[in-house]
Each structure stands twice: as structure tokens, then as C-alpha cells.
MARLUM-914184 format. One record per residue (C-alpha): residue number from 1; z, x, y; residue in three letters. Coordinates in Angstrom, 2 decimals, always signed. Each point is the difference from the previous one (the first is absolute). Layout:
+-----+---------+---------+---------+------+
: pos :       Z :       X :       Y : code :
+-----+---------+---------+---------+------+
: NUM :       Z :       X :       Y :  ALA :
...
+-----+---------+---------+---------+------+
END
This chain:
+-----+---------+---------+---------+------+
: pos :       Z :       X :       Y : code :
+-----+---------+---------+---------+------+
:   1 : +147.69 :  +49.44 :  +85.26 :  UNK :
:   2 :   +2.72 :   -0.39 :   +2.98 :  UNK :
:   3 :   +2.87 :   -0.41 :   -3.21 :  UNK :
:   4 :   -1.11 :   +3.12 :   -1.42 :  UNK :
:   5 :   -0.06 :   +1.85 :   +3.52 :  UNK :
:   6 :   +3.72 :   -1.39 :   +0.45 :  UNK :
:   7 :   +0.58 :   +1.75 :   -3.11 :  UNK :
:   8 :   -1.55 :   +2.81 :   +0.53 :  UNK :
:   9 :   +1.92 :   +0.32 :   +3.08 :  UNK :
:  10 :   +3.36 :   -0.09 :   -1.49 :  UNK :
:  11 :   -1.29 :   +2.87 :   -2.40 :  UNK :
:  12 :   +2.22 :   +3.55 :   +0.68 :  UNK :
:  13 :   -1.94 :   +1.51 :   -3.02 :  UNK :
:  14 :   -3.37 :   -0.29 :   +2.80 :  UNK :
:  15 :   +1.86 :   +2.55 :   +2.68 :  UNK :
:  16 :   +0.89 :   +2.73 :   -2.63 :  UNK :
:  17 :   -3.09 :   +0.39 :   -0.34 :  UNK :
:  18 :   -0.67 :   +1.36 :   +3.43 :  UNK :
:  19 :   +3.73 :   +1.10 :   +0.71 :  UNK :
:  20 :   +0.00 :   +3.55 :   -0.39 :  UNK :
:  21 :   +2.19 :   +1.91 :   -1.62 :  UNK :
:  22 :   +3.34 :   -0.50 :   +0.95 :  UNK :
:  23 :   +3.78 :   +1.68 :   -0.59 :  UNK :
:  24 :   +3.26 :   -1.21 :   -1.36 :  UNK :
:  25 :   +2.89 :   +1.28 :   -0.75 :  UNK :
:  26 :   +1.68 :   +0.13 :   -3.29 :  UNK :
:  27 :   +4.36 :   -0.65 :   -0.39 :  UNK :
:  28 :   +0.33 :   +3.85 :   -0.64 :  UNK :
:  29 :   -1.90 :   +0.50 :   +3.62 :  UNK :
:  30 :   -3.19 :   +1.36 :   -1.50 :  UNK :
:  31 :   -2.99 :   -1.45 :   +1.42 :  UNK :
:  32 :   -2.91 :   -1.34 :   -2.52 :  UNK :
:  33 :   -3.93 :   -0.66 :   +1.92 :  UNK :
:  34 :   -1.78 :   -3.06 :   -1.87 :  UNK :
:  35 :   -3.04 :   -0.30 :   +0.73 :  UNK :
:  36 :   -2.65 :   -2.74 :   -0.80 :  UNK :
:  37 :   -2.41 :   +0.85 :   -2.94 :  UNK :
:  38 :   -3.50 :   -1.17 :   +0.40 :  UNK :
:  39 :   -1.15 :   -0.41 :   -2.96 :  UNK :
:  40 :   -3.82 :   +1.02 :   -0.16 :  UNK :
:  41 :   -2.84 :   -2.52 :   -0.05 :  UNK :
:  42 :   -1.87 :   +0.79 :   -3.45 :  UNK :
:  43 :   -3.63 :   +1.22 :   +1.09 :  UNK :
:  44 :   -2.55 :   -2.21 :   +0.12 :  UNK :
:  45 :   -2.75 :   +0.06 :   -2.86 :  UNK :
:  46 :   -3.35 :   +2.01 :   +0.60 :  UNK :
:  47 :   -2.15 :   -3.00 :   +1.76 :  UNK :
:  48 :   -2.53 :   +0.58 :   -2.99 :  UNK :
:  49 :   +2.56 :   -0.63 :   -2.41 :  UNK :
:  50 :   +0.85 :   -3.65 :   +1.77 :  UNK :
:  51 :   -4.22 :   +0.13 :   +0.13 :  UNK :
:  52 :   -0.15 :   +0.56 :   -3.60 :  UNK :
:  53 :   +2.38 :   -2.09 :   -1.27 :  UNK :
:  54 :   -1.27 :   -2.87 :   +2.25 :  UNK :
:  55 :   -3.82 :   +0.42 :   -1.46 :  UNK :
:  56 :   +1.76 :   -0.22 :   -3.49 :  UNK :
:  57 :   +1.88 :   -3.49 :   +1.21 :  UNK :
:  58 :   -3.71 :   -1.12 :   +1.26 :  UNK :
:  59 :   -1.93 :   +1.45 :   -3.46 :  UNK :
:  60 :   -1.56 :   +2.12 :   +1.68 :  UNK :
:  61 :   +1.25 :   +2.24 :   -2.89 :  UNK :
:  62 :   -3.08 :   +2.90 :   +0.42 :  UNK :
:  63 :   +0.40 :   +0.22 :   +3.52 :  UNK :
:  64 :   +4.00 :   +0.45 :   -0.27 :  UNK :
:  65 :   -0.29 :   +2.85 :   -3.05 :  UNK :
:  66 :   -2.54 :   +1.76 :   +2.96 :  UNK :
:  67 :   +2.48 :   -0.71 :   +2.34 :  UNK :
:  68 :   +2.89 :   +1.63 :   -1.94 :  UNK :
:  69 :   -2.35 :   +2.82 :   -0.82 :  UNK :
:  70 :   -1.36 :   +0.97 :   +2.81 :  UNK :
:  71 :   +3.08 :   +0.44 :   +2.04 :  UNK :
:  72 :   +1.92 :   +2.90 :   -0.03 :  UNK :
:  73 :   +2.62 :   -1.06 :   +1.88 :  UNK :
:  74 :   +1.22 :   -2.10 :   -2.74 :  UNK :
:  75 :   -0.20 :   +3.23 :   -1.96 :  UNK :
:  76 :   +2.03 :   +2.15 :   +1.93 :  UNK :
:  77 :   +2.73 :   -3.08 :   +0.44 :  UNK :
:  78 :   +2.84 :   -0.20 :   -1.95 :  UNK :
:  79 :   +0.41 :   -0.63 :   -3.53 :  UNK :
:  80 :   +0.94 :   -3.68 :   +0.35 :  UNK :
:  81 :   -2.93 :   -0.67 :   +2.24 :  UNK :
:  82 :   -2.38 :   +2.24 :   -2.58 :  UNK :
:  83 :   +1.26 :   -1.94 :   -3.09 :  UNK :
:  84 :   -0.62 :   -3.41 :   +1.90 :  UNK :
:  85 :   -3.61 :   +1.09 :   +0.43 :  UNK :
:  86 :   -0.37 :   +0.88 :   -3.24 :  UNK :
:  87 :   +1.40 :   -3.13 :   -1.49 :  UNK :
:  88 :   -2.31 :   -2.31 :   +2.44 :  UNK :
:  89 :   -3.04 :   +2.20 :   -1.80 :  UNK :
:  90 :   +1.54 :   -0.44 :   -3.33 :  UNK :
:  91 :   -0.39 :   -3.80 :   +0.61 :  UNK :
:  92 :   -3.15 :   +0.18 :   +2.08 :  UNK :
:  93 :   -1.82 :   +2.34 :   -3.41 :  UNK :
:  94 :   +1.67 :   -2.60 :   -2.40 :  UNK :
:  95 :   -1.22 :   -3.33 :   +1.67 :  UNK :
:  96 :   -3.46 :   +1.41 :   +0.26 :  UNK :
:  97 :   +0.13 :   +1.10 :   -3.91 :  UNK :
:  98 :   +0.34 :   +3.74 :   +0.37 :  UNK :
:  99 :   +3.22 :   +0.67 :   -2.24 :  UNK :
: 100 :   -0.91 :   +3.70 :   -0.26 :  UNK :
: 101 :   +0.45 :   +0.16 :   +3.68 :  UNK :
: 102 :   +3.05 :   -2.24 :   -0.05 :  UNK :
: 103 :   +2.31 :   +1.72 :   -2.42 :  UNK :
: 104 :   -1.04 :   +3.36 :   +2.07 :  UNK :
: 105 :   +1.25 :   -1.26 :   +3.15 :  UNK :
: 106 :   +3.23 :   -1.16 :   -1.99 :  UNK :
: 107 :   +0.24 :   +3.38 :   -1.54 :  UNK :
: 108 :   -0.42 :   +1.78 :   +3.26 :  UNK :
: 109 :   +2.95 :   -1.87 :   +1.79 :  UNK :
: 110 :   +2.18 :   +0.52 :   -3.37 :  UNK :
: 111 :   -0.77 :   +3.40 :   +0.56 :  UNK :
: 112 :   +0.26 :   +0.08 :   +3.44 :  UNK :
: 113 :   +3.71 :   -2.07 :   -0.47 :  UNK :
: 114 :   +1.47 :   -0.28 :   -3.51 :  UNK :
: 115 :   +2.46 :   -3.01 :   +1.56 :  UNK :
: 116 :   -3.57 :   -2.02 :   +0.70 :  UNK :
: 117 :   +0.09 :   -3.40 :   -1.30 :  UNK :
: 118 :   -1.67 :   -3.57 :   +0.72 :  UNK :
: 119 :   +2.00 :   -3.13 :   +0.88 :  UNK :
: 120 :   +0.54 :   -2.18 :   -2.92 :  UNK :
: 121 :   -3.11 :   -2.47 :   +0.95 :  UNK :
: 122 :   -2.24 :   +3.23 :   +0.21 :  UNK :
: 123 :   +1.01 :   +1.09 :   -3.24 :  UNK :
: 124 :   -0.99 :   -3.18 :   -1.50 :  UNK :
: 125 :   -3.36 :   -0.22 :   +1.58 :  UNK :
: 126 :   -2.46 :   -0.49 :   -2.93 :  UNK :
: 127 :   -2.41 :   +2.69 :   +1.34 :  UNK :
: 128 :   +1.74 :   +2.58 :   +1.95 :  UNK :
: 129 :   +3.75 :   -0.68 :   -2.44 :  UNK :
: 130 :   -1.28 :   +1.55 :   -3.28 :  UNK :
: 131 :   -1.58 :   +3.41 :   +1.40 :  UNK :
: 132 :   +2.86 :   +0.29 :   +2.44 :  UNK :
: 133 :   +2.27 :   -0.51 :   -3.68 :  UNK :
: 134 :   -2.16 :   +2.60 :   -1.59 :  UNK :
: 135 :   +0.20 :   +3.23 :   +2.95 :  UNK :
: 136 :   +4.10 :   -0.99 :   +0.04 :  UNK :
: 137 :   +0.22 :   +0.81 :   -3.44 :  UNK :
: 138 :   -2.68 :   +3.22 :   +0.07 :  UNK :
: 139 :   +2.26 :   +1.18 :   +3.12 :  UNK :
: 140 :   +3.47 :   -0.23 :   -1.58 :  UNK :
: 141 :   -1.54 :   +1.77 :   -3.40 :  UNK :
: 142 :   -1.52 :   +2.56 :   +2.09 :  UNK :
: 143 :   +3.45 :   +0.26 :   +1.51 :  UNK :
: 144 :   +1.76 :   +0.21 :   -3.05 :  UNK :
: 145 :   -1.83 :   +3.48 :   -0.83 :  UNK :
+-----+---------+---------+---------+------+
END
């Protein structure tokens, strides 16, 4: 812990980013500002999505399709946050032998982003993997049209 606070120490990067912006001037006696760019902390997820997702982890898999559900703020989040939901119903309707209500929620967050796609070990889950195969293909005919 005391190494890495040496470190740390020695670190200029650390006061840039509470330096403000400063001037310099340039050979042809211009002067040019830098200034430090924050780069934005992504939002957090909606609390019910972390709620929903955890119930899922637990198999609790009713309670976390209610919990996706019934929230509207993971509704009126973004698109990434919306799809997420989705896909955590997708698995929850799949592991509880609903694949009518599975390849929906796939469908909806193809439609909802075309780009949408599981990580290779989702895709070759033996429930969820074949209906998520089957709304990819229905979404890139429709698509096609």
C-alpha cells in the first residue's frame, strides 16, 4: 500500500487533473489554452436493473422478469440498459420453459438495436442459444425487405 502511494506520488498525470486550464505559447508567438478533459463517468444502471439481474444470478427468475417489468425507469433508460433488460428476461422466460416469451424479448431488443448480439457462451447456451439463433435470422430477413 505505502509502494503504491510512493508511486502515486511521483504521478504528474494525478495534478492535470485538477490543474486548470493553462496557456502556452507557440514559436510563431500565438498562444494555445489546453485544458484537461474529464472524461465522463458512464451513468450508473437503474438500481432495478442491478435488482433484476441479481434475482436472475439467485434463480429467482419470476421475481427478476417482475422486476424488469415493473420498472419504468429501465424503460425510459437508454438503449443499452433496455436491451440488457430484455436479454436477462430472454434468459429468465427460457430457463423457466417459456420460449414464446423468450424469442419475444430477443426480438424486441433486435428491434429495439439491430447491432444486439450475445457473447459467444450465451449464444451457445442450449436453451436460450437456439431461439436467440432463430429472432437473429427473422430480424436480418425482416431487414432485408
Amino acid at each position: 500500500m505505502l509502494a503504491a502511494a510512493v508511486m502515486l506520488g511521483a504521478c504528474d498525470t494525478l495534478d492535470t487533473i485538477t490543474k486548470p486550464a493553462t496557456a502556452a505559447s507557440t514559436p510563431g508567438g500565438s498562444t494555445v489554452t489546453a485544458t484537461a478533459a474529464a472524461v465522463p463517468e458512464p451513468p450508473a444502471p437503474p438500481a432495478a436493473l442491478t435488482d433484476g439481474i441479481a434475482l436472475y444470478n439467485r434463480g429467482s427468475y419470476s421475481a427478476a422478469i417482475k422486476r424488469f417489468t415493473n420498472t419504468p425507469e429501465i424503460w425510459s433508460a437508454d438503449i443499452a440498459t433496455q436491451t440488457e433488460a430484455l436479454k436477462y428476461m430472454a434468459f429468465s422466460y427460457c430457463v423457466t420453459s417459456r420460449k414464446k416469451l423468450c424469442r419475444q424479448q430477443f426480438d424486441k431488443a433486435l428491434k429495439l438495436d439491430p447491432g444486439f448480439d450475445l457473447t459467444a457462451g450465451e449464444k451457445g447456451h442450449p436453451l436460450w442459444g437456439p431461439v436467440f439463433n432463430q429472432a437473429k435470422k427473422a430480424a436480418a430477413t425482416t431487414a432485408k425487405k
